[in-house]
C-alpha positions as a Markdown table, in Angstrom:
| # | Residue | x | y | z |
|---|---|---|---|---|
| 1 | Unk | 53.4 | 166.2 | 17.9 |
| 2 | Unk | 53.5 | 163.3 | 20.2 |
| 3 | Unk | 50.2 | 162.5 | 20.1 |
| 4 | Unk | 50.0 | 162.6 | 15.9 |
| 5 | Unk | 53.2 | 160.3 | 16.3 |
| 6 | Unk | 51.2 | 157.8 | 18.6 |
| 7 | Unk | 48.2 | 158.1 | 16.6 |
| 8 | Unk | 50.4 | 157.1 | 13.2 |
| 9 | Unk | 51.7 | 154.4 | 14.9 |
| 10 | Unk | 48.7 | 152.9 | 16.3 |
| 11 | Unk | 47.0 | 153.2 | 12.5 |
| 12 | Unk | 50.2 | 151.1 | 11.2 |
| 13 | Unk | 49.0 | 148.2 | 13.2 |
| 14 | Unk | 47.5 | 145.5 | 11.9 |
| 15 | Unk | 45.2 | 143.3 | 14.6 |
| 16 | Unk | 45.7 | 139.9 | 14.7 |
| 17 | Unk | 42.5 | 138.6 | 15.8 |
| 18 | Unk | 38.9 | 139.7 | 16.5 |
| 19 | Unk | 37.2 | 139.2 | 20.0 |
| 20 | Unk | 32.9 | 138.5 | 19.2 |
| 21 | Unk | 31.7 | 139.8 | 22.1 |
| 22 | Unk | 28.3 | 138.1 | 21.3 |
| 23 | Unk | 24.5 | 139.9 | 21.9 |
| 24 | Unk | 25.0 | 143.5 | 22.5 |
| 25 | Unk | 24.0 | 144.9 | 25.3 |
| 26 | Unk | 22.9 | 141.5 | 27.3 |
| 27 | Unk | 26.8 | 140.2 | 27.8 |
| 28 | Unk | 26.4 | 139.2 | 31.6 |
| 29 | Unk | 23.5 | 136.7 | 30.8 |
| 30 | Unk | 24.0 | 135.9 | 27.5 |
| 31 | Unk | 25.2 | 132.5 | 28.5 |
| 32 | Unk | 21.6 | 131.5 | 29.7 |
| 33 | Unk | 20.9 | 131.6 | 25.7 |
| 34 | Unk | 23.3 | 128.4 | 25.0 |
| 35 | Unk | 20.1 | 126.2 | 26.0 |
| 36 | Unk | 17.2 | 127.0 | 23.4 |
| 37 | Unk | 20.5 | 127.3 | 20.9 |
| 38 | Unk | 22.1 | 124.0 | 21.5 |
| 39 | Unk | 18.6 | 122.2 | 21.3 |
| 40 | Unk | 17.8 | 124.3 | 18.4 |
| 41 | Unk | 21.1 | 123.0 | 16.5 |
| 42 | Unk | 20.9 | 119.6 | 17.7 |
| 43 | Unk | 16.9 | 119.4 | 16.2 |
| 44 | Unk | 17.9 | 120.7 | 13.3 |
| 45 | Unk | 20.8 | 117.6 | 12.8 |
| 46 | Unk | 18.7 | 115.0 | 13.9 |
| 47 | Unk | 15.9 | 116.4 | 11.6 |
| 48 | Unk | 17.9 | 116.3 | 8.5 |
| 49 | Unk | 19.8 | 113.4 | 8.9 |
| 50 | Unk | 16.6 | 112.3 | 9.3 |
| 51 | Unk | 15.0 | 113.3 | 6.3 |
| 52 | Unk | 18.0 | 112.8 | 4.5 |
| 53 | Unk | 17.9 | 108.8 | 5.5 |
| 54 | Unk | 13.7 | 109.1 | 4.8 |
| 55 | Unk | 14.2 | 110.0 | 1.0 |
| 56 | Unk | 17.6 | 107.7 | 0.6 |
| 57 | Unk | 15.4 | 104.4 | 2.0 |
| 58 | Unk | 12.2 | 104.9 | 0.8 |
| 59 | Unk | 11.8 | 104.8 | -3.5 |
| 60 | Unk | 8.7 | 106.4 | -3.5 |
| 61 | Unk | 10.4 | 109.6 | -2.9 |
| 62 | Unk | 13.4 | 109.6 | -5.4 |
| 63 | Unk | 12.0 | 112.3 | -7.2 |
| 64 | Unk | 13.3 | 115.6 | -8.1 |
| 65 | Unk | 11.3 | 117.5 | -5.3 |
| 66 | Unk | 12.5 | 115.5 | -2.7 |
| 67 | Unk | 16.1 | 114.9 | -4.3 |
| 68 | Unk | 16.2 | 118.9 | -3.7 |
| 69 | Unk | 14.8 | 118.7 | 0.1 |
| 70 | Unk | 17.5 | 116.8 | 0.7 |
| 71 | Unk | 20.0 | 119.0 | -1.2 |
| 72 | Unk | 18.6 | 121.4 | 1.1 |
| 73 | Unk | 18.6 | 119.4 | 4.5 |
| 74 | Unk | 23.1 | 118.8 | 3.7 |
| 75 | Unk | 23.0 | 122.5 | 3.3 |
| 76 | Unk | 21.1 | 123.7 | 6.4 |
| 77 | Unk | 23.0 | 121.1 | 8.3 |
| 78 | Unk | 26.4 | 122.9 | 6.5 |
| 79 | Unk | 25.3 | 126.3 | 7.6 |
| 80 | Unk | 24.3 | 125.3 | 11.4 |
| 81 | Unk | 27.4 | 123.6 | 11.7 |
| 82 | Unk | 29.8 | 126.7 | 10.7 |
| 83 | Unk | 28.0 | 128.6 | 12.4 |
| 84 | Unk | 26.8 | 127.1 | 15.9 |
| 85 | Unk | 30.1 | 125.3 | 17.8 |
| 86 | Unk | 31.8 | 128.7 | 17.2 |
| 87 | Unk | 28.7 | 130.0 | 19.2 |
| 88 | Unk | 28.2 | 127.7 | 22.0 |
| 89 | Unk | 32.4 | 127.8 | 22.8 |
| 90 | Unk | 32.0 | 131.2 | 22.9 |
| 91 | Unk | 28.7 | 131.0 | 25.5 |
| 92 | Unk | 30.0 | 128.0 | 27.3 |
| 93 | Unk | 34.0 | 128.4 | 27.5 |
| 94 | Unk | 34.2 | 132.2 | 26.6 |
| 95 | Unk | 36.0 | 131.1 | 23.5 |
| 96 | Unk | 35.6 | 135.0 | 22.0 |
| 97 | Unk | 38.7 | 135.2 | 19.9 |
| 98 | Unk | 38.8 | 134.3 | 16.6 |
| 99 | Unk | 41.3 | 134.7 | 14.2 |
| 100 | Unk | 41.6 | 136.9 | 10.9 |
| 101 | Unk | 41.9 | 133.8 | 8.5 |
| 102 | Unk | 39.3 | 131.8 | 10.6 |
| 103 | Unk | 36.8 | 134.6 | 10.4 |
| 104 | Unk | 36.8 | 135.3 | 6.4 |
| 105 | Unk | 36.5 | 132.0 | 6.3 |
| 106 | Unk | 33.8 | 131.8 | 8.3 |
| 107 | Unk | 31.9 | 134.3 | 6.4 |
| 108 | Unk | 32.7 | 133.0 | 3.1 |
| 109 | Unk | 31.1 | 130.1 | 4.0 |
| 110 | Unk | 28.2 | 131.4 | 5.7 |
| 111 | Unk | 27.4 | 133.3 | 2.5 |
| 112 | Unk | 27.8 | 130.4 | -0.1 |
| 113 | Unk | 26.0 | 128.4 | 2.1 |
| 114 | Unk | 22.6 | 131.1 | 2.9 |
| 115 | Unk | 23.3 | 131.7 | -1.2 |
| 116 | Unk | 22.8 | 127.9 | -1.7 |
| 117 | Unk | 20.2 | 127.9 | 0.1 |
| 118 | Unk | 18.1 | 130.5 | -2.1 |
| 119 | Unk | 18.9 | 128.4 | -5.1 |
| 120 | Unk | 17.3 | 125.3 | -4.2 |
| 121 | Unk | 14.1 | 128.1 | -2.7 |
| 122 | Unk | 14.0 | 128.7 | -7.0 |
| 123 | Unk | 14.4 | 125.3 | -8.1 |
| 124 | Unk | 11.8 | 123.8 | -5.6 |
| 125 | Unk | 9.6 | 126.5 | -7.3 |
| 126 | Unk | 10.5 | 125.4 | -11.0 |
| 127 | Unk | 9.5 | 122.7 | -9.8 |
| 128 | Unk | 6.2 | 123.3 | -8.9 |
| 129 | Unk | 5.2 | 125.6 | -11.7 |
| 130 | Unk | 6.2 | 122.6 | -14.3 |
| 131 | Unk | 4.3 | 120.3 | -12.2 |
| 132 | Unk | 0.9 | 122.2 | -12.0 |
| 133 | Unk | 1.1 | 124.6 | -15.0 |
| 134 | Unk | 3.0 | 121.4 | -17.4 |
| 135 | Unk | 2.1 | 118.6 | -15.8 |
| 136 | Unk | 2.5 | 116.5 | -19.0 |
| 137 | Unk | 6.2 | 117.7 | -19.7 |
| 138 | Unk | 7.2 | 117.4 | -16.0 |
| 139 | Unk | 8.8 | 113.8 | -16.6 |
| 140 | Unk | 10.6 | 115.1 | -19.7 |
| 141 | Unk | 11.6 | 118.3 | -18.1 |
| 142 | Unk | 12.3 | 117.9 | -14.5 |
| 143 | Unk | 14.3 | 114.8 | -14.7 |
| 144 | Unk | 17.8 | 113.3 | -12.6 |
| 145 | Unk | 19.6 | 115.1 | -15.3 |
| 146 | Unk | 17.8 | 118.5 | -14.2 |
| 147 | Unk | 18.6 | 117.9 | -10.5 |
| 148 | Unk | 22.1 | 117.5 | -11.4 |
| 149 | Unk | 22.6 | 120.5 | -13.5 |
| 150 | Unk | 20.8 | 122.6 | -11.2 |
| 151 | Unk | 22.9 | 121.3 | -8.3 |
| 152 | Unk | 26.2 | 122.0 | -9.9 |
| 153 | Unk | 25.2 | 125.3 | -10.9 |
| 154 | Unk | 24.5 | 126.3 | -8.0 |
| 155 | Unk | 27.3 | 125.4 | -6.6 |
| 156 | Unk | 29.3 | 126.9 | -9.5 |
| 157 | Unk | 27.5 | 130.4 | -8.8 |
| 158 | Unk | 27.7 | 130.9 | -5.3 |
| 159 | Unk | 30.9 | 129.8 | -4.8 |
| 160 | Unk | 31.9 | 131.7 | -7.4 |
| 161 | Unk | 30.3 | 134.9 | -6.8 |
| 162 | Unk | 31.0 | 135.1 | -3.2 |
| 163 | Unk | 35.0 | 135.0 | -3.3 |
| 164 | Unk | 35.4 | 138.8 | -3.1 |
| 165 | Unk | 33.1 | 138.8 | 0.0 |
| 166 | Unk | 36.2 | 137.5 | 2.3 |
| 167 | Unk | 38.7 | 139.2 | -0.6 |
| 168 | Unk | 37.8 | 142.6 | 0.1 |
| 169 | Unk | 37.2 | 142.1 | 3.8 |
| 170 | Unk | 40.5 | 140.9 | 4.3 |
| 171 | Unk | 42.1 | 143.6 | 1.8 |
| 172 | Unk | 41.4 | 146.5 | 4.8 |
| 173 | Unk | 43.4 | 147.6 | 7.7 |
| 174 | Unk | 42.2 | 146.6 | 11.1 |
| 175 | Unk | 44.6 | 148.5 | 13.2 |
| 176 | Unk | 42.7 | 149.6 | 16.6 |
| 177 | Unk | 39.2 | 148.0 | 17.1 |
| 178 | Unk | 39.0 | 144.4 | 17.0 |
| 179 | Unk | 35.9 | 143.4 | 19.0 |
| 180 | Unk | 33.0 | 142.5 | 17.1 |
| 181 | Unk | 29.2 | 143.0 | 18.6 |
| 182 | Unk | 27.8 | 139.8 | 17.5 |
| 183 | Unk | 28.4 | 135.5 | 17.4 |
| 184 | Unk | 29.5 | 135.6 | 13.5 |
| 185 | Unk | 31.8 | 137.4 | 11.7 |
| 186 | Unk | 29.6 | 139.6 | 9.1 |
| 187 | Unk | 30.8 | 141.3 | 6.4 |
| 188 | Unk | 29.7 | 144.8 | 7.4 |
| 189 | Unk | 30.3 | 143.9 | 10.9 |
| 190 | Unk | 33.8 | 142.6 | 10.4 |
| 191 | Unk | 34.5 | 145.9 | 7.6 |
| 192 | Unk | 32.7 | 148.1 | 10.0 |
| 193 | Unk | 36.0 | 147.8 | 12.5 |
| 194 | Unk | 38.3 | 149.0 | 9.3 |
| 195 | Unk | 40.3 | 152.4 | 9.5 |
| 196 | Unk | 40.1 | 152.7 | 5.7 |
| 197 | Unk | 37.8 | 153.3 | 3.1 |
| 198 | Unk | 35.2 | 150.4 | 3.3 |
| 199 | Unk | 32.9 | 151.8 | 0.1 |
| 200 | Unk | 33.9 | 149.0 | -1.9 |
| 201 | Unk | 32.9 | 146.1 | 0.6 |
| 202 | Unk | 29.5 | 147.8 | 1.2 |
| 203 | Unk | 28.9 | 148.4 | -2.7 |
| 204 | Unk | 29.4 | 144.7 | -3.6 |
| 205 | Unk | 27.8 | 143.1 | -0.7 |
| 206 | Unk | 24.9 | 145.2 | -2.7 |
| 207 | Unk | 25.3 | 143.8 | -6.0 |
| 208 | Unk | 25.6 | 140.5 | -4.5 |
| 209 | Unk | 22.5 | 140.9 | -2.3 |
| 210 | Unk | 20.4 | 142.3 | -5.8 |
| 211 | Unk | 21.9 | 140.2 | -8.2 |
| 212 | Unk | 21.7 | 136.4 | -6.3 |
| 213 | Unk | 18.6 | 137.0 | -3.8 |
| 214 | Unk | 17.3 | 139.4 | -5.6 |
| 215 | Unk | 17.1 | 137.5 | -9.0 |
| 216 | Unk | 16.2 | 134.4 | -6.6 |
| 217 | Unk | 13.1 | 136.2 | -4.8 |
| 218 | Unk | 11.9 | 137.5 | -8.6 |
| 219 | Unk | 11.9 | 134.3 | -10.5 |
| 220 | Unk | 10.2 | 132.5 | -6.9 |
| 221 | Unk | 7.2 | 135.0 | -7.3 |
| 222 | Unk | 6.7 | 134.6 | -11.0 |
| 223 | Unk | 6.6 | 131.0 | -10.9 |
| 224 | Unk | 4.0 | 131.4 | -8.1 |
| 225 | Unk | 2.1 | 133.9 | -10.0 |
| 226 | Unk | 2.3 | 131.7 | -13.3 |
| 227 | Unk | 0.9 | 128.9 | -10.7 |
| 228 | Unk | -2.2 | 130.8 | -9.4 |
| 229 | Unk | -2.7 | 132.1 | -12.5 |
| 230 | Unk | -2.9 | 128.4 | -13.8 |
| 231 | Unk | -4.6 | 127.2 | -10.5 |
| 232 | Unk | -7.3 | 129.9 | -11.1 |
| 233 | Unk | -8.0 | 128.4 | -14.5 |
| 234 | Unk | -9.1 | 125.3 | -13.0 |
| 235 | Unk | -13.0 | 124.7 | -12.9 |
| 236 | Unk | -12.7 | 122.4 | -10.0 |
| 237 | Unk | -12.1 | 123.5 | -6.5 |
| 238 | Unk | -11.2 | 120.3 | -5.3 |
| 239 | Unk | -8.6 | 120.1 | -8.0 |
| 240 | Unk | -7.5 | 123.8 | -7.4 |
| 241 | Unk | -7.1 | 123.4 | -3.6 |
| 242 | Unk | -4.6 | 119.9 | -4.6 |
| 243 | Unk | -2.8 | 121.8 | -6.6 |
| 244 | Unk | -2.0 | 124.6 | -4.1 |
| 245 | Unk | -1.7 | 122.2 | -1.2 |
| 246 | Unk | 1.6 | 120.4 | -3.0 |
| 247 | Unk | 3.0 | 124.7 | -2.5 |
| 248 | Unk | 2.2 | 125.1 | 0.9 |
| 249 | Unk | 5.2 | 123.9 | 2.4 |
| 250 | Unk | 7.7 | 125.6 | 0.1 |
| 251 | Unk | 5.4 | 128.7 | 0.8 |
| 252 | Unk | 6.3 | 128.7 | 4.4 |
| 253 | Unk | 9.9 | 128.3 | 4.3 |
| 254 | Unk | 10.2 | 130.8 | 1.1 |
| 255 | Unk | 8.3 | 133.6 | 3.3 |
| 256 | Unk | 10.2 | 132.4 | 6.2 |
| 257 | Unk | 13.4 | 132.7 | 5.2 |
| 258 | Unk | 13.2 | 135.8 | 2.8 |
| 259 | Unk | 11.2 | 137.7 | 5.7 |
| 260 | Unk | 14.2 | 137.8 | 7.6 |
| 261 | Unk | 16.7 | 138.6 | 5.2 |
| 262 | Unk | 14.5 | 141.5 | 3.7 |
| 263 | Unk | 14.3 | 142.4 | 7.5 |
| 264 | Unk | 18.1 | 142.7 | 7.9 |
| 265 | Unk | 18.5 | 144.4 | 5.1 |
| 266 | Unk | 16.3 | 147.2 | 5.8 |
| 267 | Unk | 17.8 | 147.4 | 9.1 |
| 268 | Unk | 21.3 | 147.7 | 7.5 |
| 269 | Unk | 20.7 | 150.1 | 5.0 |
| 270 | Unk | 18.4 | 152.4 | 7.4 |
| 271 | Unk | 21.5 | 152.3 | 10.0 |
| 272 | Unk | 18.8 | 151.1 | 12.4 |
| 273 | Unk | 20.6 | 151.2 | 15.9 |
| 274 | Unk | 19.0 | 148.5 | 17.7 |
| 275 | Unk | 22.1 | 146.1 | 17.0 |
| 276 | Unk | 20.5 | 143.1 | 19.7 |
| 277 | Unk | 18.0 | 142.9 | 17.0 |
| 278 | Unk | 20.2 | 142.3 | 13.8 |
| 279 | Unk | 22.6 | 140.0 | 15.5 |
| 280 | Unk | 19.6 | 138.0 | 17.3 |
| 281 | Unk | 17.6 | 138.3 | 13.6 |
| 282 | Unk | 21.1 | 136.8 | 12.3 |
| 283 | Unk | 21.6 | 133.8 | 14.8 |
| 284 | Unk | 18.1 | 132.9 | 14.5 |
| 285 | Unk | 18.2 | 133.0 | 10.4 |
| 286 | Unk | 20.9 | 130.5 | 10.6 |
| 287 | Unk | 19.3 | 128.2 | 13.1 |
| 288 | Unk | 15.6 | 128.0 | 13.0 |
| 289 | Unk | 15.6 | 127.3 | 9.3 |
| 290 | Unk | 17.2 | 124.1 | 9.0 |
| 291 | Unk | 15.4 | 123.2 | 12.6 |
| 292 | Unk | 12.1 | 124.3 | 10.8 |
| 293 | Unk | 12.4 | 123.2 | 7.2 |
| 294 | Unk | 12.0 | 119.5 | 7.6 |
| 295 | Unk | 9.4 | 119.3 | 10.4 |
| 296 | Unk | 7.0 | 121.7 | 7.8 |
| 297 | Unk | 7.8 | 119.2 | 4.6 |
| 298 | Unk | 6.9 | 116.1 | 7.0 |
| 299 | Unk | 3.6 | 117.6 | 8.1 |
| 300 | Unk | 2.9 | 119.0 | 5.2 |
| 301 | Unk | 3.8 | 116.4 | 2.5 |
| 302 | Unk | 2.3 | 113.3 | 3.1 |
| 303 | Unk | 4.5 | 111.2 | 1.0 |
| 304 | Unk | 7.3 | 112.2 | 3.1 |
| 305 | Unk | 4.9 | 111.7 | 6.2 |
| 306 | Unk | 4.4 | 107.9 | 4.9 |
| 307 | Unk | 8.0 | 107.6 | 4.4 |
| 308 | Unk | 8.8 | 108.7 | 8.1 |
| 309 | Unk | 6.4 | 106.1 | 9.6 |
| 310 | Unk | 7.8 | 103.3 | 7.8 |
| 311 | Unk | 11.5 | 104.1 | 8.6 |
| 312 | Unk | 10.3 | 104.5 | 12.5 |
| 313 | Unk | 8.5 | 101.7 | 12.1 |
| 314 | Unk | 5.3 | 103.1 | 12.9 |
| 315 | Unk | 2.1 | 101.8 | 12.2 |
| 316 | Unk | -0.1 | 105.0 | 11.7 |
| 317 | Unk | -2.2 | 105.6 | 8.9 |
| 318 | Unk | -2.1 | 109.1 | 7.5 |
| 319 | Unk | -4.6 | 111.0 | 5.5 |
């Protein structure tokens, strides 16, 4: 009788905080990690800003594809900053707690920005399909206007869409566990601790998962296919291989970044239990990207390559 009486009071309280314990399974030397992170994070700024102050100086690249580079270098910069200081206090200054409104908050943003981040994956590839399959209706088509639009409804859609993520999250009862295996307070990691029914939060982090990335990965491969389909068309090899040379560095970040999430997800929904890997597949997502998207665009692109030079004042021609 005692015990059922301790046991109904225990499930009546709420927790006020949740402690991330950080890599499973390696919490004694973790620490030693803060190094590659911290130079990661601080590459990926300096890179963006970067690029960012490349496309802003130079007019040679205020066009649409590079208008959405840097679209994309203020949101990998937004994602590496929500996510890394939290991670390094934690390593450094065993700064684990974090608190209930601090943490939905945290993943709301996390998922609007890794959403965001998809978006501008389909509009580079719009891009590209106009460019090589209509390259006569690319001016009238892909104009400032177009950037605009797309940029606002992207934002419109993932903020949008992911406001029951942290809703639902915060609508269970956290009433015993409170210590999270991992740097970032993830959905199903965070719903995972509940004493209730989680169905719900597991359901729409689902739909959301099929309807944005999902949607995002399917139109990325038809315009690719509708672009090697066109490319294939072409008598000339030299023109062919120009064509598919502006792609490649889209290509890289697109199977980059989509690798990994496809990867996480398998190893949710298969209830892999090797959690190291999904939190150290989760830091690095967040990190390496916006470390690796700009350097590929500057070796790959060589407008953006010229651009560099001239801002660094370098005199080096580049093929």
């Amino acid at each position: 009788m005692f015990q059922n009486l301790k046991a109904s009071n225990i499930s009546k309280i709420q927790v006020s905080e949740f402690i991330l314990m950080g890599f499973p399974g390696i919490h004694s030397w973790q620490h030693w990690l803060s190094l590659p992170l911290v130079l990661l994070y601080l590459l990926a700024l300096s890179a963006n800003i970067l690029i960012l102050i490349v496309i802003y100086q130079e007019p040679t690249l205020h066009q649409p594809m590079f208008q959405f580079l840097g679209i994309l270098a203020v949101v990998d910069m937004g994602l590496g900053t929500t996510i890394m200081p939290k991670i390094l206090a934690n390593l450094w200054f065993n700064a684990k707690a974090i608190s209930l409104p601090e943490c939905f908050l945290q993943m709301y943003v996390i998922h609007c920005f890794v959403g965001m981040e998809s978006s501008i994956f389909v509009c580079m590839a719009i891009d590209r399909y106009v460019a090589i399959c209509r390259p006569l209706r690319y001016p009238s088509i892909i104009t400032e206007s177009f950037v605009v639009k797309a940029t606002v409804l992207m934002a419109l859609r993932n903020t949008i869409s992911t406001i029951p993520v942290p809703i639902l999250a915060a609508q269970r009862h956290y009433c015993s566990q409170n210590q999270i295996e991992h740097f970032l307070c993830s959905n199903l990691g965070v719903t995972s601790l509940s004493c209730d029914d989680r169905t719900i939060n597991s359901i729409y982090q689902l739909i959301l998962a099929w309807t944005l990335m999902g949607s995002d990965l399917g139109l990325i491969i038809l315009s690719y296919v509708l672009i090697l389909h066109s490319v294939l068309k072409l008598k000339s090899a030299e023109a062919a291989s120009k064509a598919l040379s502006t792609c490649t560095s889209h290509l890289i970040l697109i199977l980059f970044f989509y690798t990994i999430v496809i990867v996480m997800s398998i190893a949710h929904s298969a209830a892999i239990s090797v959690p190291l890997i999904q939190v150290l597949l989760n830091v690095l997502h967040s990190v390496i990207p916006p470390a690796l998207n700009p350097m590929v665009y500057a070796l790959k692109n060589k407008e953006l390559r010229q651009g560099l030079y001239k801002v660094l004042k370098l005199d080096i021609k580049s093929n």
